[in-house]
N, C-alpha and C positions, 0 to 999 in steps of 0.2 A: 495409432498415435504414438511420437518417438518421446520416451518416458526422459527429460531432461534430467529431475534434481531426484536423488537419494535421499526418500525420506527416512529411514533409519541412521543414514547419516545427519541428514536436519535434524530429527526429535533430540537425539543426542548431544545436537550443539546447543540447540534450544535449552535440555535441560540442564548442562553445562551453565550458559547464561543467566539462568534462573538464584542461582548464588553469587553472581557478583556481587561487588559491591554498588551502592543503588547510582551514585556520580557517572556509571555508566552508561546510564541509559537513557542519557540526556535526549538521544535521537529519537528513543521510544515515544519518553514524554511529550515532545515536541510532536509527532505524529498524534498523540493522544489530545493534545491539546486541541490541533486543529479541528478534530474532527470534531471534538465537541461543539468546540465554537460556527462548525455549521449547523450542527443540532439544535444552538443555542437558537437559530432565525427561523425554524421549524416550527409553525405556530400549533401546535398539535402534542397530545401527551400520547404516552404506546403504553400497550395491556400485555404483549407478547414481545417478546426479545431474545434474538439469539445473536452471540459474538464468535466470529469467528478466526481461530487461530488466537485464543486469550491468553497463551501463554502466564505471565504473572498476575493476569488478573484484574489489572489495573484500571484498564478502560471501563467495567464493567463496574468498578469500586468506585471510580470518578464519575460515572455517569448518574446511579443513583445517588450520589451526594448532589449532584446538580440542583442549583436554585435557582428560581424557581425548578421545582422540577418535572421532567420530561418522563416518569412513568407514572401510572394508573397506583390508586392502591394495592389493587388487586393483582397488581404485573405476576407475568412469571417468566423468566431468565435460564436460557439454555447456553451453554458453552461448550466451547468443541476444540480439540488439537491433537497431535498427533499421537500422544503418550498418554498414557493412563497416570502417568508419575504428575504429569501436568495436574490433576484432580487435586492435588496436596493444595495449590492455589489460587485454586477457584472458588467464587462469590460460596459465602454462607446460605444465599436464599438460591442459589444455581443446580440445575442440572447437567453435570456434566456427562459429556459422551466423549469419546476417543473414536480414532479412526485415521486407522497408519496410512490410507489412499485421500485423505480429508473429504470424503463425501459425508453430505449431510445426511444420517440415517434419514430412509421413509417413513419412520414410527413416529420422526417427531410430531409435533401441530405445526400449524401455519400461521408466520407471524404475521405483523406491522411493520416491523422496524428488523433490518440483520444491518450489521457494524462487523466490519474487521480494521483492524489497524496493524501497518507494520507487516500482513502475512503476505498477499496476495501476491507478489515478487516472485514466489514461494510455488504457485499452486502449478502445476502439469499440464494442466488442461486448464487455462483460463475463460478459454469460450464457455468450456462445458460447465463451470464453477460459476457460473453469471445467467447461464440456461437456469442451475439448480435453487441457485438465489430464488429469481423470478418465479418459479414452480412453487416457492415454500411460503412466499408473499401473499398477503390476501389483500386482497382489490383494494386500491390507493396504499400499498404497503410501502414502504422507504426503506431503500437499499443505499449507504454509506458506508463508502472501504477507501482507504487510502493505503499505500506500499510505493514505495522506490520504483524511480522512474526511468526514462531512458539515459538522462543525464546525470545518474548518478555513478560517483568514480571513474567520471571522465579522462580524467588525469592517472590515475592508477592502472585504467587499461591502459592508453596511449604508453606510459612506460613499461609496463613489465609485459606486453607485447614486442617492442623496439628491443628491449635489452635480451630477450631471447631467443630473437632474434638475430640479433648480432652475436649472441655466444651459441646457438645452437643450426641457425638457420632454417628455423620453423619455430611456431608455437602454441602451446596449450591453451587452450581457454581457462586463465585462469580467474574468472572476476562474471557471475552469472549476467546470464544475456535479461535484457528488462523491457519492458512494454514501455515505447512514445504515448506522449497522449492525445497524439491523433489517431493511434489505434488503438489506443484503453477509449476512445469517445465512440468508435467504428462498434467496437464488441459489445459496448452496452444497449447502441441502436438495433444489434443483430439478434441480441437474445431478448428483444423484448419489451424494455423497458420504455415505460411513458417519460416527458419530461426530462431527458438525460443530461444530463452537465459534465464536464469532464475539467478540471483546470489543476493547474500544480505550484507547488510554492518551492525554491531554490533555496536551499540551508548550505553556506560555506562554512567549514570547521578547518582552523589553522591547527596543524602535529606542528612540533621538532623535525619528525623524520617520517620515512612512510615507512619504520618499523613501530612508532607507536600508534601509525594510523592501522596497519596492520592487525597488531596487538587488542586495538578498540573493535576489528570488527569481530574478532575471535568471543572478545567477554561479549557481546551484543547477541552475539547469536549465528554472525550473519558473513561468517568463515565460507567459504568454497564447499557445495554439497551437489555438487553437479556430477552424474551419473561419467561425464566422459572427462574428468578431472585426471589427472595425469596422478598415477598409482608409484613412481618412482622417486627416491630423495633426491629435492631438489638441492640443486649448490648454492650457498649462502653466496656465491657470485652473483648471480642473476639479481639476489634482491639487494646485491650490493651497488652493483652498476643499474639496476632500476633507480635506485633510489640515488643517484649521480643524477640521472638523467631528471628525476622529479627536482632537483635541486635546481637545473639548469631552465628547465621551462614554466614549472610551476610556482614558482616561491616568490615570496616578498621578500624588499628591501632588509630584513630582518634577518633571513635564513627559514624562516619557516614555510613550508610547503601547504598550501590550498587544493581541501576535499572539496568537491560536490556531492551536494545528494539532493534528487529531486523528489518531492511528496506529490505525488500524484492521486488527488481525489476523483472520486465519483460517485455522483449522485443520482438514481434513479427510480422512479414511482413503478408499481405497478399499476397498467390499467384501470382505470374506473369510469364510470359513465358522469361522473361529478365531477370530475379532471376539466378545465381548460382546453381550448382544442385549436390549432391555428385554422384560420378562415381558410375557405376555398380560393383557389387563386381564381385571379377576375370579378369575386364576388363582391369590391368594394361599388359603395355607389357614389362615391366621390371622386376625383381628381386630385390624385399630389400636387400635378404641377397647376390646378387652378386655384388651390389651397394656396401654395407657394406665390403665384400671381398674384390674388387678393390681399394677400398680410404685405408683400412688398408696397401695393394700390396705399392703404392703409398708415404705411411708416412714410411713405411721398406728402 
């Protein structure tokens, strides 16, 4: 498998990130937020939980404050990311583990409930990161992660592709490639999962320029860590006539220049013989269209 992001490059942005200041992490929140709020229609409380890629913490901080709430008395809380420096903020009731490949140690238990927010964008092996989920779940478990989708920084590729194009006549990948969510819905059905849902919610954030949108993804975390990322200084040209060209296609009446970023959820059970199950085809013993006949019979 071709190893795309540099995670010692990611850990480092991450913990870079981890001292911003908090106004920046609006996009975090906003991911954090959502998820909850599918957690919230989850008729069901969880004994075992693990969060993956917890970075500051937060998700895991908001979740048990949740009210009503959504763990057991008894819970227990594992957390996982790529740095060990990450452990400074992590839940007071949590176990944390490290793991510079982010696979889930085998040592752990097997939850109910695994949550990431914000990472999965992030992971090398996505197939394989949704195979391990599934493996770590115990029968009717719930697996919820959301990360950046395909339509995020739509506009940011299109220019600084174009403009380095026109100054170099080729170009770097400089903006990481991201899973559609007809193929984040494809990967959930392939490794396993009962019930799978896939849907996404589109966040537009208006900069000044696309050097303060730049600058936001740097404090965020979520800077360039792509293994084939172009190791030479770039010329402040490129992002000078990039951001000409963001000016020209992407902006409002105003001057300011329109981000996308897409939240891409997923939700999926593991197997259980108490699960829901769609019927056999042909097994109905009714007629749609003589259904549809009678109710029309009916309203005559």
């Amino acid at each position: 498998m071709k190893t795309l992001f540099d995670n010692k490059m990611l850990a480092n942005n991450r913990i870079r990130a981890l001292f911003q200041p908090e106004d920046t992490m609006f996009l975090r929140q906003a991911s954090i937020t959502r998820l909850l709020d599918r957690l919230y229609d989850v008729n069901r409380n969880f004994s075992s939980i693990l969060d993956i890629g917890c970075f500051n913490g937060q998700l895991a901080k908001q979740l048990l404050s949740m009210s009503p709430a959504k763990h057991t008395d008894n819970f227990t809380l594992y957390q996982i990311d790529l740095s060990r420096k990450m452990g400074i903020f992590a839940h007071a009731n949590a176990k944390f583990s490290h793991s510079s490949e982010m696979k889930i140690p085998g040592e752990m238990d097997f939850f109910d409930l695994i949550l990431s927010s914000q990472y999965f964008q992030w992971v090398n092996d996505l197939p394989g990161m949704l195979i391990q989920c599934r493996n770590k779940l115990k029968p009717d478990g719930l697996l919820l992660v959301n990360f950046f989708g395909g339509r995020t920084l739509q506009e940011l590729r299109t220019c600084l592709t174009q403009a380095e194009i026109e100054l170099s006549k080729g170009a770097y990948t400089r903006c990481i490639p991201m899973v559609d969510i007809k193929a984040a819905g494809g990967l959930l059905q392939r490794a396993g999962f009962a019930l799978p849902v896939c849907d996404s919610d589109v966040i537009e954030v208006l900069y000044p320029s696309i050097f303060e949108l730049m600058a936001d993804l740097r404090r965020m975390g979520e800077a360039n860590a792509l293994v084939s990322r172009s190791r030479q200084f770039t010329s402040k040209k490129l992002f000078q006539r990039a951001g000409q060209i963001y000016q020209q296609q992407f902006s409002n009446d105003d001057g300011s220049i329109i981000a996308t970023f897409e939240l891409v959820t997923l939700t999926g059970w593991a197997p259980d013989e108490s699960q829901q199950k769609p019927m056999r085809p042909g097994s109905a013993k009714n007629s749609l269209l003589e259904y549809l006949k009678s109710d029309m019979h009916k309203v005559g």
